[in-house]
C-alpha positions in Angstrom: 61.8 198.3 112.6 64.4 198.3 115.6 65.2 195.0 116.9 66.7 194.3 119.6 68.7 191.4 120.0 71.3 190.6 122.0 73.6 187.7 123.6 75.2 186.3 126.8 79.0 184.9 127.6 77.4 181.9 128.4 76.9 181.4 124.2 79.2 179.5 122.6 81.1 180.4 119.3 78.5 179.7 116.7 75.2 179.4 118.8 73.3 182.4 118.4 69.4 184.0 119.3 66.9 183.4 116.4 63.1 185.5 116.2 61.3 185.7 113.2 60.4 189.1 111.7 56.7 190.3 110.2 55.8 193.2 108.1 53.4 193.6 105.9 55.6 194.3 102.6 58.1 191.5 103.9 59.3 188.8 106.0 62.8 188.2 107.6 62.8 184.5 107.9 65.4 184.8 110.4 68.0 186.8 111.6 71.2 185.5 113.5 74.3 186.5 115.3 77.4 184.4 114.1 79.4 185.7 117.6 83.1 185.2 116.3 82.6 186.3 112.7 80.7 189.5 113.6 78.4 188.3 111.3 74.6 189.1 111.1 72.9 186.8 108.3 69.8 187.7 107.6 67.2 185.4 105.1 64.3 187.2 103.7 61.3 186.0 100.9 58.8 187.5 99.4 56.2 185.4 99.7 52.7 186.5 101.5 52.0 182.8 102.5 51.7 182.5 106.5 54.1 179.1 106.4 57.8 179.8 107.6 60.9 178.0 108.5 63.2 177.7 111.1 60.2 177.9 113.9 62.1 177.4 117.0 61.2 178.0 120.6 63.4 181.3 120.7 61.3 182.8 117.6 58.5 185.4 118.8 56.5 187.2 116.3 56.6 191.0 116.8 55.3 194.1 115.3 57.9 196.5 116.8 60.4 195.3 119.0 62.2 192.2 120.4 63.9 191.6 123.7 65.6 187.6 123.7 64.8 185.8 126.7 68.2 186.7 127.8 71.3 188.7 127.3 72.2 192.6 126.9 70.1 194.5 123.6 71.9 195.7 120.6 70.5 197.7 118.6 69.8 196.7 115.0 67.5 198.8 112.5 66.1 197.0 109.9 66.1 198.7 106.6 65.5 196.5 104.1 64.6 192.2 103.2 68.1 190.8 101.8 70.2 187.6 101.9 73.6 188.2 102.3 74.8 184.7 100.9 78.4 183.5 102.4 81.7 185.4 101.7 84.3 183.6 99.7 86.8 182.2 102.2 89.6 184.1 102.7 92.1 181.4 102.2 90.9 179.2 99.1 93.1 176.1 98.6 95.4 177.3 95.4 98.1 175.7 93.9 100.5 176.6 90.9 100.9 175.7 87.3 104.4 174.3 86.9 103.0 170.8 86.2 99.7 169.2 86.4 101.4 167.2 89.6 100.8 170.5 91.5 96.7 170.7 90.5 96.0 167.0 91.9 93.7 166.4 95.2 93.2 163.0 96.6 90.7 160.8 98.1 91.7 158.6 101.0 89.4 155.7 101.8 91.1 153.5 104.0 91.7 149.4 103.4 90.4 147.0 105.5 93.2 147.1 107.9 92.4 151.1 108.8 96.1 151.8 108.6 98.1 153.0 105.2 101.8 151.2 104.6 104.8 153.6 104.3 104.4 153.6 100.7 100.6 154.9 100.4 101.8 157.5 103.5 104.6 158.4 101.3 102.9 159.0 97.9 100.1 160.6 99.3 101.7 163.1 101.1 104.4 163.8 98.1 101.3 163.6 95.2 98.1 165.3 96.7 98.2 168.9 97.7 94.1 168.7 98.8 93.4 164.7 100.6 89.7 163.8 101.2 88.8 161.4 103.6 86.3 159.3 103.7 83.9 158.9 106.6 81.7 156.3 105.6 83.4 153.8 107.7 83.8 156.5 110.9 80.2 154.6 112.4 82.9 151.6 113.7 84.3 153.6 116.0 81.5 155.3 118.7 83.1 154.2 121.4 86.6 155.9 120.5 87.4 159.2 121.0 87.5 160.9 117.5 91.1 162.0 117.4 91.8 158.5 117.7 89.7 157.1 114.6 92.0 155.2 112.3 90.8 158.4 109.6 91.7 161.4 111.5 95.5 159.4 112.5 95.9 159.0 109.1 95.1 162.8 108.1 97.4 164.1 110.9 100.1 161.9 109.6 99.9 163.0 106.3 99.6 167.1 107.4 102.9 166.1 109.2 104.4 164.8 106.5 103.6 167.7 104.1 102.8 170.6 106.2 101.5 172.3 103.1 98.8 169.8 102.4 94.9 170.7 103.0 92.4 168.2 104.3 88.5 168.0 104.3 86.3 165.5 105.6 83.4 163.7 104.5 80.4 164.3 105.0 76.8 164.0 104.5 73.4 165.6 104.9 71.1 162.9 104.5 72.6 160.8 107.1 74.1 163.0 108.9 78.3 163.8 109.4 80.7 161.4 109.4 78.9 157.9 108.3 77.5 157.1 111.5 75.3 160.0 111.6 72.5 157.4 111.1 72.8 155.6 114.1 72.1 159.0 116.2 69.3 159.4 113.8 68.1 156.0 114.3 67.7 157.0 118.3 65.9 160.2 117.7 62.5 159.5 115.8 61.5 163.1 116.3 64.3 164.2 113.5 62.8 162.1 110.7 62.3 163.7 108.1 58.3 163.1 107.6 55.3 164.2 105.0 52.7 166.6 105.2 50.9 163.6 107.0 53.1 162.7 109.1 54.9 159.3 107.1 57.8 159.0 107.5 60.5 159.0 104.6 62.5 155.5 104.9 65.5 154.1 103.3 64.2 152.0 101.0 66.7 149.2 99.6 65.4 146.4 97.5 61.8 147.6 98.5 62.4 147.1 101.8 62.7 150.1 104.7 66.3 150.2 105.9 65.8 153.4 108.8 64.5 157.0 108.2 66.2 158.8 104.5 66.7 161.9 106.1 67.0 164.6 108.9 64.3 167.3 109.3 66.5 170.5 108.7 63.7 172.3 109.7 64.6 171.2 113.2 67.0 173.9 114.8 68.8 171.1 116.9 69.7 169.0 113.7 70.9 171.7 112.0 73.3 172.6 115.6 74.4 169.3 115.4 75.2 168.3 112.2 77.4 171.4 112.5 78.7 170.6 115.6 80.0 167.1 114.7 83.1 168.8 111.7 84.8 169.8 114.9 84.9 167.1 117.1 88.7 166.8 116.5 92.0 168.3 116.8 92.2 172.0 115.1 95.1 170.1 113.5 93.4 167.4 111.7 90.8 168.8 108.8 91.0 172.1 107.2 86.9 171.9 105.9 84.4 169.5 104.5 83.6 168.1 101.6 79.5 167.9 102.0 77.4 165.4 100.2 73.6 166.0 98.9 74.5 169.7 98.8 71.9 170.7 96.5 68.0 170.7 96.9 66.5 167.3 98.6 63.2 168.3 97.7 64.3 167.5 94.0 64.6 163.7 95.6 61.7 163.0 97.7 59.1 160.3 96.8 56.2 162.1 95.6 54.5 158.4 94.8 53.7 156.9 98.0 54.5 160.8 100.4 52.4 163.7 100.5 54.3 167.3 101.0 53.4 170.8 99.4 55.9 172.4 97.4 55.9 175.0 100.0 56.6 172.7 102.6 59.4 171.3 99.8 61.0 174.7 99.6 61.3 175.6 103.6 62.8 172.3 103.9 65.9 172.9 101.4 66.2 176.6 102.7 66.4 174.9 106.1 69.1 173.0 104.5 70.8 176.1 102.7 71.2 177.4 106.3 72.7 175.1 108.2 75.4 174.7 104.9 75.4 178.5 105.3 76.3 178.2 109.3 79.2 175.6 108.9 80.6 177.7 105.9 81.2 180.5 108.4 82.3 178.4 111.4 84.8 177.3 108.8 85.9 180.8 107.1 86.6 181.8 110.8 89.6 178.7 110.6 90.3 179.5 107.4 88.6 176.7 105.7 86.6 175.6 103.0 83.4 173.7 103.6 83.0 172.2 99.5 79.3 171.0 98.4 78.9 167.9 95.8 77.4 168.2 93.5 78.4 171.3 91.4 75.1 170.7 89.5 71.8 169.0 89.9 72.4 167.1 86.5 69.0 165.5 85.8 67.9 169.2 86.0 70.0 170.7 83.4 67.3 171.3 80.3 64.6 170.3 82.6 62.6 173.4 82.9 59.3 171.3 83.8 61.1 170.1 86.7 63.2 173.0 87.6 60.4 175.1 87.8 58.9 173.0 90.5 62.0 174.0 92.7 62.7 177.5 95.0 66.5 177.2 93.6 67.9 177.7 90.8 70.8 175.2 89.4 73.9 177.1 91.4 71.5 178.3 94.3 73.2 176.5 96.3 76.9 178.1 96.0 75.6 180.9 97.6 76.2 179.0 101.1 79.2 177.3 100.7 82.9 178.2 99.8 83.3 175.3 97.4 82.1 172.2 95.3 83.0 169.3 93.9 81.6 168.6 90.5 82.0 164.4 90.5 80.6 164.1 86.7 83.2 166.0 84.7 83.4 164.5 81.9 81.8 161.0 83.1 78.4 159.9 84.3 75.8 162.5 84.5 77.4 164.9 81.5 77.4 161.5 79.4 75.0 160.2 77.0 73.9 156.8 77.4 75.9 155.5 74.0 79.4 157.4 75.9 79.1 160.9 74.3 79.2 164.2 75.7 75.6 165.8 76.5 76.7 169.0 74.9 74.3 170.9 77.3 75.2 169.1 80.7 79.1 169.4 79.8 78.9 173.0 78.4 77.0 173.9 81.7 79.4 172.1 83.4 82.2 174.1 82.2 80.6 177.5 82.9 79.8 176.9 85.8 83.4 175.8 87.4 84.5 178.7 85.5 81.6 181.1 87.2 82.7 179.5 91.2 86.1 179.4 90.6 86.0 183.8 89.7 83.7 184.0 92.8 87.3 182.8 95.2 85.8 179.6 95.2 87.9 176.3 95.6 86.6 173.6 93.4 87.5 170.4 93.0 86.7 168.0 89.8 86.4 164.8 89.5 88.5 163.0 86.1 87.5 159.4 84.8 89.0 157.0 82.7 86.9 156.8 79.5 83.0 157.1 79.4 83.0 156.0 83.1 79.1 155.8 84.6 76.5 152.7 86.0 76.3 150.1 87.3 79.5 149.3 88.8 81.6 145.8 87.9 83.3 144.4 91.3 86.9 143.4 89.6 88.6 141.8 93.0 88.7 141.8 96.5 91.6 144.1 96.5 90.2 146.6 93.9 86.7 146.4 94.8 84.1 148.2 92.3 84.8 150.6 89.3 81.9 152.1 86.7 81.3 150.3 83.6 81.6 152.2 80.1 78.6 151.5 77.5 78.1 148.2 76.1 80.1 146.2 79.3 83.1 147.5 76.9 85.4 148.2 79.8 88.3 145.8 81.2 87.3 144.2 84.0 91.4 143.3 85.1 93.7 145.5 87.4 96.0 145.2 84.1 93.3 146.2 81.5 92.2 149.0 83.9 96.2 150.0 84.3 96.7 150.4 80.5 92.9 152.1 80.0 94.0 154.7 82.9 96.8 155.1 80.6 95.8 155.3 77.0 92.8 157.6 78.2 94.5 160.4 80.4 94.1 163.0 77.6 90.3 162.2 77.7 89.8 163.8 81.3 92.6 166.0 81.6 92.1 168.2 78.2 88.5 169.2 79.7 90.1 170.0 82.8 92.8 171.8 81.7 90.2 174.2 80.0 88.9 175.1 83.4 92.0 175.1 85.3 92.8 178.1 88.0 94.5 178.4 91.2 91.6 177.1 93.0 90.7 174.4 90.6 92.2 170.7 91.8 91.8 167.8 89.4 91.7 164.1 90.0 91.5 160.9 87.8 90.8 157.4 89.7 88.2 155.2 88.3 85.8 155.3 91.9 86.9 156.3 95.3 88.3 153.0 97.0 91.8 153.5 98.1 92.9 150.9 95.5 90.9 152.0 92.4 93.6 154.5 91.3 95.1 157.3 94.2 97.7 154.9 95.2 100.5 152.7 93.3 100.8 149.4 94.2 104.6 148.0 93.2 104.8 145.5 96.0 101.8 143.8 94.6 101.0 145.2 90.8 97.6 143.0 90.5 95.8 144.4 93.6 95.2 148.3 92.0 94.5 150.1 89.0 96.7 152.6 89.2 100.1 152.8 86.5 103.2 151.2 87.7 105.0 153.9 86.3 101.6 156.7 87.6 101.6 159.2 85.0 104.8 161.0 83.1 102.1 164.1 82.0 101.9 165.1 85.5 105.2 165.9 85.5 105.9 167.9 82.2 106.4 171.5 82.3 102.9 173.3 81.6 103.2 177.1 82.6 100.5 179.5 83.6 97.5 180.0 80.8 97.6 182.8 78.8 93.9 183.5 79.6 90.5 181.3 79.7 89.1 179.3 77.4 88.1 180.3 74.0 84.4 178.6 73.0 83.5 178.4 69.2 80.3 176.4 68.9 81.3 173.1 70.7 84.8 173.5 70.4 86.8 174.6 73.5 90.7 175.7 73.1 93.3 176.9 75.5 96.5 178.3 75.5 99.3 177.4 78.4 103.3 178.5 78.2 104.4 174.3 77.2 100.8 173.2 75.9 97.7 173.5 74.0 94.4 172.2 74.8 91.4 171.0 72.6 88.1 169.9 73.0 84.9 169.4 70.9 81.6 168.8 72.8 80.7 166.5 69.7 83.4 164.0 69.9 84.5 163.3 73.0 87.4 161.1 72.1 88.8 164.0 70.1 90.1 165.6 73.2 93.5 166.4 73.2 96.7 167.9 74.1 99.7 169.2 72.4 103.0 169.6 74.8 105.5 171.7 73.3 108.9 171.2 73.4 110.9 172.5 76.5 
């Protein structure tokens, strides 16, 4: 086929003409014009069913050519139905080996008082060489310009601070970008996500209906603006996102009391794949990283019966972003209920951080202290809530959680360490609030969990590896210049590593 397809100057960077191709050997779902990348991203599937995504008003159905409504033609022959998934990003967030000090990102949640003393300012800039922030608590501030929001002064602060430092923001798909994406989906009805009857899919919270769940991404103005919304601020202030509900929604819908057909299911995450797949390359155009949690769909893992029920497989959702974070390392969902290791969910977990990190991808992974998962304890006011371990065996006091964070280091970063690459970050708090362990606290020991003393290991020499991990059975070892790593999917608390002398 020739299509012709074309733009105006009036388009601005990212918008782009959409049709929708038909043949009768394939179908191009939809083809689009990413006008400062250069870019043409073209979707394709196999199937012969007449359903199809991404029907928006621009989309005409041809059997030879297409002329947009506007704009001057290019030229474009079609020889073929692929995906061209996203390109690595050109500049993935690396850091060194020296010390472990060098491999740590952070996660900035700000207190109560939306503003960080000298001391946090100070340690985070001199500790974290990737900061997260938080935008759950962005919905306070509608009424302020963005680059004034207590969360982007903060970021800009600590950029100024350490010039090297990389910063994403929050954000999430269900409810939209930056926490109060739910109030603009509270005022537009016609982007609920809805059933094959026309329910709508609520929030439900203690059985009771707390606002729509979720955007329709099959909407082409939902997926424009939750794009839109990652650069409301100053070039200066994030360098990517860190997306939430990255993998397949139609793995969560309620199939109880909502009716929708699995092909309906799978348009509805591809919608989804694409508009990750958009703000990847808005962001590989500034040189950023747009990083999807989680890694892994962990109730999936060994669940064929499920899995097959799905359009994508486990990882089908790197394919459109330039990162992950994988927040169960270790803890929660690669844990057996009695603390263990589920060999399958860790051993998975390891391949694949090792699989995105070769692609150029920049992961980041989450450590706990011990056998970290649900429900939460609330310890104090200034601590807020950490996971529980098995049995309620945890300590429940910023002291007992200062020595456990201690005593248990090895425990999260052995299995790290077996993973570790220049575009690998670790991490080790007990949750994400600012006081649950990012941040020291010597002015007022009792109100974080953090050491006193943070952690001597960081700083020890460790030297490059001397090549990946070596796997016999369940047991995982690695070699570094100053240190050797073990770890044996059966015991978890036989994790372990052996500095050398310097």
């Amino acid at each position: 086929f020739l299509v012709k397809f074309g733009t105006t100057a009036k388009e601005k960077p990212g918008q782009c003409c959409s049709f929708r191709l038909t043949c009768r050997r394939f179908k191009l779902a939809i083809t689009r014009w990413h006008l400062p990348l250069g870019l043409f991203t073209v979707w394709s599937h196999n199937r012969s069913s007449e359903s199809y995504l991404f029907k928006a008003t621009r989309m005409k159905e041809l059997t030879g050519t297409l002329t947009p409504t506007h704009g001057t033609a290019i030229v474009i022959v079609v020889v073929a139905a692929i995906v061209m998934p996203v390109q690595p990003s050109t500049a993935a967030f690396e850091h060194g080996f020296d010390t472990v000090g060098d491999m740590l990102f952070g996660w900035l949640s700000l207190p109560a008082s939306n503003a960080l003393t000298e001391h946090q300012l100070e340690f985070f800039s001199k500790t974290y060489g990737v900061v997260v922030s938080s935008g759950s608590r962005f919905r306070d501030y509608n009424s302020t310009p963005p680059d004034q929001w207590p969360e982007a002064v903060a970021m800009r602060e600590l950029k100024k601070r350490n010039p090297n430092m990389k910063t994403l923001l929050y954000e999430a798909t269900q409810f939209g970008p930056l926490g109060w994406g739910s109030m603009e989906l509270n005022s537009k009805p016609e982007w609920w996500l809805k059933d094959d009857n026309g329910k709508v899919y609520y929030r439900m919270i203690d059985g009771k209906p707390h606002g729509p769940n979720s955007f329709d991404w099959r909407i082409p103005e939902v997926r424009d603006w939750w794009v839109n919304q990652s650069f409301i601020f100053e070039e200066a202030t994030f360098d990517g996102l860190l997306v939430d509900s990255a993998g397949a929604t139609s793995l969560h819908l309620d199939q109880v009391n909502h009716t929708m057909s699995v092909e309906h299911q799978k348009d509805l995450d591809l919608a989804k794949m694409y508009m990750l797949g958009n703000a990847s390359a808005r962001w590989n155009a500034h040189n950023g990283v747009v990083a999807g949690n989680p890694l892994f769909e962990y109730g999936e893992i060994g669940s064929p019966s499920q899995a097959a029920q799905q359009l994508f497989p486990l990882e089908y959702h790197w394919g459109y972003m330039t990162g992950a974070l994988d927040e169960m390392y270790a803890g929660f969902g690669t844990l057996n209920r009695d603390g263990s290791f589920n060999i399958t969910k860790m051993a998975a977990s390891i391949e694949g951080i090792m699989n995105m990190s070769r692609q150029g991808h920049t992961v980041l992974v989450r450590g706990y202290p011990g056998p970290c998962s649900t429900p939460f304890q609330s310890v104090s006011s200034d601590i807020g809530s950490t996971p529980t371990w098995p049995n309620n065996s945890q300590p429940n006091t910023s002291q007992g959680l200062k020595l456990a964070s201690t005593e248990l280091l090895d425990l999260a970063l052995a299995p790290f360490l077996l993973v570790a690459e220049p575009n690998v970050w670790f991490s080790y708090a007990w949750f994400y609030g600012l006081n649950t362990g990012w941040v020291t606290c010597p002015s007022a020991p009792e109100t974080c969990t953090a050491p006193d003393n943070w952690y001597p290991e960081f700083d020890r020499p460790l030297g490059k590896p001397h090549g990946p991990a070596v796997r016999n059975g369940t047991v995982y070892t690695r070699q570094f210049e100053h240190a050797s790593v073990y770890v044996n999917l059966k015991d978890r608390t036989a994790s372990k590593i052996t500095w050398k002398t310097v």
